[in-house]
N, C-alpha and C positions, 0 to 999 in steps of 0.2 A: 623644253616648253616653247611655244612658237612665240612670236614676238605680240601677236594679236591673238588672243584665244574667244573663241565661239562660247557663247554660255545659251542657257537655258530660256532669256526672259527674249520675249518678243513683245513685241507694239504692234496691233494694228492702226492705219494711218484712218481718220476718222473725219477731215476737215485737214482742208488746202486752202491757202490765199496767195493772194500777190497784193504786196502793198504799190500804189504807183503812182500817190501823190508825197514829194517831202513835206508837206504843210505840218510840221509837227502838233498846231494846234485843234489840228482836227486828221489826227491817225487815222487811218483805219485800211483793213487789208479786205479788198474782192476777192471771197469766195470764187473755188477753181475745185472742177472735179476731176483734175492732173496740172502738173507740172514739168517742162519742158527744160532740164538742169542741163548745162554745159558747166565748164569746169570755171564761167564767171558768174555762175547761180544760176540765176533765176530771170530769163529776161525778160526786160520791161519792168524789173522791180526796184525802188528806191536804192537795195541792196546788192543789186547785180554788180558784177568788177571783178578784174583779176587784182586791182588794188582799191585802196581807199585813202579819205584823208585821217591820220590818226584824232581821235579825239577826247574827249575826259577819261575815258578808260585808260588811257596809256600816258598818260604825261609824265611817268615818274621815264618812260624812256625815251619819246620823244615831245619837242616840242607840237603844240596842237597844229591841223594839218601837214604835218606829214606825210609825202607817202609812203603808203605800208600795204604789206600783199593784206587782202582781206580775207581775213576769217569769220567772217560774220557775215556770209549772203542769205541765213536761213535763222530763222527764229523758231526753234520747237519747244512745244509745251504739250504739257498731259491733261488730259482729261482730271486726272485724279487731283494733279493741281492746282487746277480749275478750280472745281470743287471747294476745296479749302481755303484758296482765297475768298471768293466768295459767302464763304459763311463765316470768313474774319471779318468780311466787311460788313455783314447782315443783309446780304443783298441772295434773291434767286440764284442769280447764273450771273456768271462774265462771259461776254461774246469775246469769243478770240481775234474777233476781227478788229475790236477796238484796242486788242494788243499790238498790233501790229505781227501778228503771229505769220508763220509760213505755214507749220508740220503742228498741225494736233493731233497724237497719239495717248492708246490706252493699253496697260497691260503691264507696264516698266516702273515696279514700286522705287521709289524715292529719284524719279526722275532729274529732279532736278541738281543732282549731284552724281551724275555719272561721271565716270572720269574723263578728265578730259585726256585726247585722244584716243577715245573710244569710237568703234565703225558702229553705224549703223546701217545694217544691208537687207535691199530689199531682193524675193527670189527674182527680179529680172538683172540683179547685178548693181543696180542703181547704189550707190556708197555714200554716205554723207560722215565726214568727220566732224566728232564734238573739239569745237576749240574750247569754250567754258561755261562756269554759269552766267545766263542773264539776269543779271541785274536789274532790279528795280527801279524805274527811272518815271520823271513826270509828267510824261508825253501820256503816255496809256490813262496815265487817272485824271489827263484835262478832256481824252476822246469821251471816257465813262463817264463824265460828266452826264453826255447826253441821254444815256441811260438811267441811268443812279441817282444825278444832282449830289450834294454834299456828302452824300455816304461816300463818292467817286474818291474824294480825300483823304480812304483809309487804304487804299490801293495801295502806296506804297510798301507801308506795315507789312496789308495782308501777304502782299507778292514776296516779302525779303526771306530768300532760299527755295522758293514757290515758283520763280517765272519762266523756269524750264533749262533751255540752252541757247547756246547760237553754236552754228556750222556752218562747212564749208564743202562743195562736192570735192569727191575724190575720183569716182566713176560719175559718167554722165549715163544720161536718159532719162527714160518719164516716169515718173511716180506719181499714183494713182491713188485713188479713194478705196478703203477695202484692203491694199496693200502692209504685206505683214513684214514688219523689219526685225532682224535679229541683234541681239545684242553682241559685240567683240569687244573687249576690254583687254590694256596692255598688260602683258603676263610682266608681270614687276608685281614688285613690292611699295610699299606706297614710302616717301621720300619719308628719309630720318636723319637729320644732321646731325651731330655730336652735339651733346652736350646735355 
């Protein structure tokens, strides 16, 4: 069996952004109908870098800023996820821009738990590696504020296991609106300690 195996589920790419202010209390990502990936993301994006400084994510291994290669220059979330946030929170729709999102795709059921390093490839070759799930954090439900007002404060809730992924290219090039990406997943078995 190969070490990455091709499966059946595709995503098309359906909404692109660049986020390119850090002002965490007012997120939000510009809409882009491609994106222009080298192997430091995404450039001009808050998240671009072939490192970063580690931060609450990771403190059980280092201390906060650190640096550490970045796995996290892309923020992907599904359509379907969307969705069900959304109707946790009792709201219409979530704009993904006030997720800080990169990749919104549709077509990949339970997105937000793919494995991580898993490829997602689009047919010009373009690769993005899943590093893991993204976590729900309260940057996104202070931007939905400005949508929402106080329903914006069930963001959290609604997003935990919902908020997609983050990734990191693997292949460069452009990735586009309409762009169908396939799913690769590591031919393993899924980890079982003793006991």
């Amino acid at each position: 069996m190969p070490a990455l195996v091709p499966t059946e589920y595709r995503a098309k790419v359906i909404w692109l952004g660049r986020v390119v202010s850090d002002d965490r209390n007012a997120l939000i990502a510009e809409p882009a109908p491609s994106l222009d990936l080298s192997f430091a993301g995404l450039t001009g994006s808050v998240h671009s870098g072939l490192t970063r400084p580690s931060d609450s994510r990771v403190t059980a291994q280092y201390p906060k800023g650190t640096d550490i290669r970045n796995v996290r220059q892309l923020a992907l979330v599904s359509v379907e996820d969307l969705k069900a946030i959304a109707e946790t929170m009792g709201v219409a729709s979530v704009d993904p821009a006030r997720l800080g999102s990169t990749v919104v795709v549709e077509g990949i059921p339970d997105f937000s738990h793919i494995p991580p390093s898993a490829r997602l490839q689009a047919q010009s070759g373009v690769t993005l590696t899943v590093d893991m799930q993204n976590w729900p954090c309260q940057f996104p439900a202070k931007s939905l504020t400005v949508d929402h007002g106080e329903a914006a404060k069930g963001f959290k809730a609604a997003a935990k296991g919902r908020r997609g992924v983050t990734a990191w290219v693997e292949r460069e090039g452009t990735l586009s609106l309409g762009d169908v990406l396939t799913l690769h997943v590591p031919g393993q078995r899924a980890w079982q300690p003793e006991g």
